[in-house]
Backbone as a printed PyTorch tensor [residue, N CA C, xyz], in Angstrom:
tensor([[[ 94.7410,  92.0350, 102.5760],
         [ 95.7100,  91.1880, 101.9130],
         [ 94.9550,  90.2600, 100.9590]],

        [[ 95.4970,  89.8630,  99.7310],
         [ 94.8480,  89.3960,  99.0490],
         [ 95.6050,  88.1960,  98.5430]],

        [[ 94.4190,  86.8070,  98.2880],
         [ 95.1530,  85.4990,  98.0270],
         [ 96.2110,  85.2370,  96.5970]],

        [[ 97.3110,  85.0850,  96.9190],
         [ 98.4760,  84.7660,  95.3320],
         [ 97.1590,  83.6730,  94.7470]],

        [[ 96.5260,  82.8340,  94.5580],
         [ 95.9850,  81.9680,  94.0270],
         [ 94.3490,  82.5960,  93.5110]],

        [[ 93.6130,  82.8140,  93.9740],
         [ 92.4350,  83.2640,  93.8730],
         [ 91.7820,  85.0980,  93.8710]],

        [[ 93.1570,  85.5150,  94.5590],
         [ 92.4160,  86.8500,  94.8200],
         [ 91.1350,  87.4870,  96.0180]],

        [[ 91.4360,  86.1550,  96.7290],
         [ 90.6280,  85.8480,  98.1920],
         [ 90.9410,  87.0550,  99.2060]],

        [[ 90.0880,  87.1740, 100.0840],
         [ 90.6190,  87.2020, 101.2110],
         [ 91.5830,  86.8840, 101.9320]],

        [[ 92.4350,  87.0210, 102.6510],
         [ 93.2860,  86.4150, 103.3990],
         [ 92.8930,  87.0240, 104.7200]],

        [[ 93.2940,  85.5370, 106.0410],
         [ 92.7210,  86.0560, 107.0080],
         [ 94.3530,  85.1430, 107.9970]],

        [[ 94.1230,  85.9570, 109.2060],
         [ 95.4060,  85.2780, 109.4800],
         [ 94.6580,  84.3840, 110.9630]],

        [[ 95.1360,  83.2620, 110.9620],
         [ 94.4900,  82.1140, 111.8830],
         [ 95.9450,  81.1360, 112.6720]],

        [[ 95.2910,  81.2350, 113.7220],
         [ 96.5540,  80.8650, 114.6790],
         [ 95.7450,  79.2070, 114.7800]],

        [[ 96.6200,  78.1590, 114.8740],
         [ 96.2020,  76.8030, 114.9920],
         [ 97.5350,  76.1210, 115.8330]],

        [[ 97.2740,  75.2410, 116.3630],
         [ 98.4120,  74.4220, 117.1990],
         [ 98.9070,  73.2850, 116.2940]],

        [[100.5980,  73.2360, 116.9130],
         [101.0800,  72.7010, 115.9990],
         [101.0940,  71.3540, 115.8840]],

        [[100.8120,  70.7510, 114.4550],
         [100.3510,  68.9080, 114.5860],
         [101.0290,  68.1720, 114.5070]],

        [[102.0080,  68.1440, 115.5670],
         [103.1630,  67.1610, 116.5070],
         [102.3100,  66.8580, 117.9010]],

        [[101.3500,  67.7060, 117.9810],
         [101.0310,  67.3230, 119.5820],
         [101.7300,  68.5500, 120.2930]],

        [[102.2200,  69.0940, 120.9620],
         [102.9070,  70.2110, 121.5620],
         [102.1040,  71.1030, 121.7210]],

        [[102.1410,  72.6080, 122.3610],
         [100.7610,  73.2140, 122.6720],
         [101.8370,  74.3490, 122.0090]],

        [[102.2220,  74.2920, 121.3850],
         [103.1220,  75.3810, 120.3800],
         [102.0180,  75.8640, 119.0770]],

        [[101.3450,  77.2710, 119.3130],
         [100.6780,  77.4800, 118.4680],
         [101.4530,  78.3100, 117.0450]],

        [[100.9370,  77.8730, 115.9660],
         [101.4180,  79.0340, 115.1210],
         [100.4010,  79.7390, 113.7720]],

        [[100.8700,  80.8060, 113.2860],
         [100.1390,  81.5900, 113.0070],
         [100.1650,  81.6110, 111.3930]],

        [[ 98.9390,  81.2800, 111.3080],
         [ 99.0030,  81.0450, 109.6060],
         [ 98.2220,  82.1650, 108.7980]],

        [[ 98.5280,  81.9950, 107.3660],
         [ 97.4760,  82.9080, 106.5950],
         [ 96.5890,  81.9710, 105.9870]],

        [[ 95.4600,  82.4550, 105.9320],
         [ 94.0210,  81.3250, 104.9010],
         [ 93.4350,  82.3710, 104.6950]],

        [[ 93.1470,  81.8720, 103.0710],
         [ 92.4890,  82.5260, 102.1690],
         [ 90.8160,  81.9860, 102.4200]],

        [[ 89.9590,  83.2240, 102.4330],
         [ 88.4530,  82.5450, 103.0750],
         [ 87.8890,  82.2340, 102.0680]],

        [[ 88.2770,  82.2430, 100.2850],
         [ 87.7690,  82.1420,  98.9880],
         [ 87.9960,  80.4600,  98.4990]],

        [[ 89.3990,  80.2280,  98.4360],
         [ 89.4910,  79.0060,  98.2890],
         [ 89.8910,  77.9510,  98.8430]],

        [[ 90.4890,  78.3800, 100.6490],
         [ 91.2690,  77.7600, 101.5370],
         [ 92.2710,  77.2720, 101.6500]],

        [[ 93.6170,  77.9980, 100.7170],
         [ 94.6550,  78.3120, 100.4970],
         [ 95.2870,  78.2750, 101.5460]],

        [[ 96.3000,  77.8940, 102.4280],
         [ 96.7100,  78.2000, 103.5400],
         [ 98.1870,  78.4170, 103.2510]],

        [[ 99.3170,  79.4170, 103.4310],
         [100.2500,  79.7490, 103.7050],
         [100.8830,  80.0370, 105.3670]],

        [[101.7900,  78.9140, 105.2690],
         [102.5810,  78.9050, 107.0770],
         [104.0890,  79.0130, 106.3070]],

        [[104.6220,  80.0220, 107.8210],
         [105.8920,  80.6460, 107.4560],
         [106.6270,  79.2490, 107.2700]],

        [[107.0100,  78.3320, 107.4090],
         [107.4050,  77.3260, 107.1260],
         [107.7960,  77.1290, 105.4080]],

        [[106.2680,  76.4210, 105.0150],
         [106.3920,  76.8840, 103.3830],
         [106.7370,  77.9220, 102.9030]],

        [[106.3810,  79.2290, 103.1350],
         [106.9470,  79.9640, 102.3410],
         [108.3820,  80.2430, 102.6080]],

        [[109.0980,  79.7770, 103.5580],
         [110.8550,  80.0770, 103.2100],
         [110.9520,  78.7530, 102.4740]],

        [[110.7530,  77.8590, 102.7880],
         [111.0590,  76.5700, 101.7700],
         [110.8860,  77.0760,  99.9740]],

        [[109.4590,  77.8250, 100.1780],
         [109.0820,  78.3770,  98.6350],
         [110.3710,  79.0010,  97.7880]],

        [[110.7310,  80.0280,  99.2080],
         [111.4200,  81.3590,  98.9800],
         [112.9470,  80.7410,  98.5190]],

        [[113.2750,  79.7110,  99.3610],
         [114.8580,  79.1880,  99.1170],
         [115.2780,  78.5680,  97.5260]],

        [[113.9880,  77.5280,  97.3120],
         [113.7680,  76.8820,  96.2530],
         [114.0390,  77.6040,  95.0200]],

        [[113.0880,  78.9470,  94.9020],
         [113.3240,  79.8790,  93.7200],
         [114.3620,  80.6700,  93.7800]],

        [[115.2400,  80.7580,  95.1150],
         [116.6120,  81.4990,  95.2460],
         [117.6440,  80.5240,  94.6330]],

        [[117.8120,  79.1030,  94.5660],
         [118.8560,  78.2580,  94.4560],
         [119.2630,  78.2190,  93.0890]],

        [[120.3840,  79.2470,  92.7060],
         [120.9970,  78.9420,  91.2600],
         [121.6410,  77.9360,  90.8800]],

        [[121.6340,  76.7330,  92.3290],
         [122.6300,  75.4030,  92.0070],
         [121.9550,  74.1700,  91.7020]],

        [[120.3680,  74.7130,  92.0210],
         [119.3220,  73.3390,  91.6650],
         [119.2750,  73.0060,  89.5870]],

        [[119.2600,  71.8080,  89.7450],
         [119.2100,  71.6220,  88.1130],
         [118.0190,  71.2080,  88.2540]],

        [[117.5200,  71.4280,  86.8440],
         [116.1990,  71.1520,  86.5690],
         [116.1130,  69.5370,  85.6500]],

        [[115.1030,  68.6910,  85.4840],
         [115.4260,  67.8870,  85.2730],
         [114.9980,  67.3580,  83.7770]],

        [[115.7410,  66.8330,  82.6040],
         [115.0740,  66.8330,  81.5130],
         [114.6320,  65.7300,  81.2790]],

        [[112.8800,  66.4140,  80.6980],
         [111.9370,  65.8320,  80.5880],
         [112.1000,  64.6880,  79.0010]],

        [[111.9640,  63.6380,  78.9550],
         [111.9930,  62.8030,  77.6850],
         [111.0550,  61.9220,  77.5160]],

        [[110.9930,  62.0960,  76.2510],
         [109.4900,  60.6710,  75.9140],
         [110.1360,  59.3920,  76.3280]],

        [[108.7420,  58.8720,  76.7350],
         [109.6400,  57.1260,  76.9850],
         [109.6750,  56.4870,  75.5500]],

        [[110.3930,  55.5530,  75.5530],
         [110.3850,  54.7780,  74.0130],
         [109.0350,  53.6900,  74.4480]],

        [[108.3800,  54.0930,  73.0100],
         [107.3440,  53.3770,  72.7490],
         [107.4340,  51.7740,  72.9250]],

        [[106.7890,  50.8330,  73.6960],
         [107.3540,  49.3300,  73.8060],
         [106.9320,  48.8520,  72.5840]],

        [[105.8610,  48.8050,  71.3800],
         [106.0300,  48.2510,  70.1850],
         [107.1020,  49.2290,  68.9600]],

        [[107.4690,  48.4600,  67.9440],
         [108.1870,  49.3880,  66.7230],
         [107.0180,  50.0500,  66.0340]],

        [[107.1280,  51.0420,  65.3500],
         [106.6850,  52.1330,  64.4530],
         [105.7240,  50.9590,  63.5240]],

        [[104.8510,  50.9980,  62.9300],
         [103.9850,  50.4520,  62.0060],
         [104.6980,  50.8190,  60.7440]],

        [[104.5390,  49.1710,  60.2190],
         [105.5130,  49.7430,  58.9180],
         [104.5050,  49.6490,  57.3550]],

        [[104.4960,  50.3720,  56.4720],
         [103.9040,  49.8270,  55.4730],
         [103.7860,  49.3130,  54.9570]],

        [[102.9710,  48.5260,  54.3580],
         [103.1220,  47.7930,  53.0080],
         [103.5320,  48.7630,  51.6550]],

        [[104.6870,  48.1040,  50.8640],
         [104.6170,  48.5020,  49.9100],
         [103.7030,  47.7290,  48.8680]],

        [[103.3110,  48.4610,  47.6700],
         [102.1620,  48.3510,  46.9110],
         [101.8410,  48.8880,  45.7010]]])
């Protein structure tokens, strides 16, 4: 399996879960750049790019706090 980010390795690594609980779960890490994917994120990933109802948000310059430099006429 190979890393979406680097093209790594991927290795799959079981770790306990960090609430405290002895609930282990099973992750993927990339051994190239240490990328880690848990099923968690990726449905969050997966939902995010499914949602045709999310708006996106438009981006605008802020207004400059001084006015425009004006010329001298001459």
């Amino acid at each position: 399996m190979a890393c979406a980010r680097c093209g790594g390795l991927i290795v799959k690594e079981s770790v306990y879960d960090r609430e405290g609980s002895s609930q282990v779960i099973l992750m993927d890490r990339c051994l190239q750049c240490g990328h880690i994917e848990d099923p968690v994120s990726a449905r969050n990933r997966a939902q995010i790019s499914q949602s045709p109802t999310q708006k996106g948000k438009v981006r605008r310059d802020p207004e400059h706090p001084y006015p425009p430099i004006q010329l001298a006429k001459g």
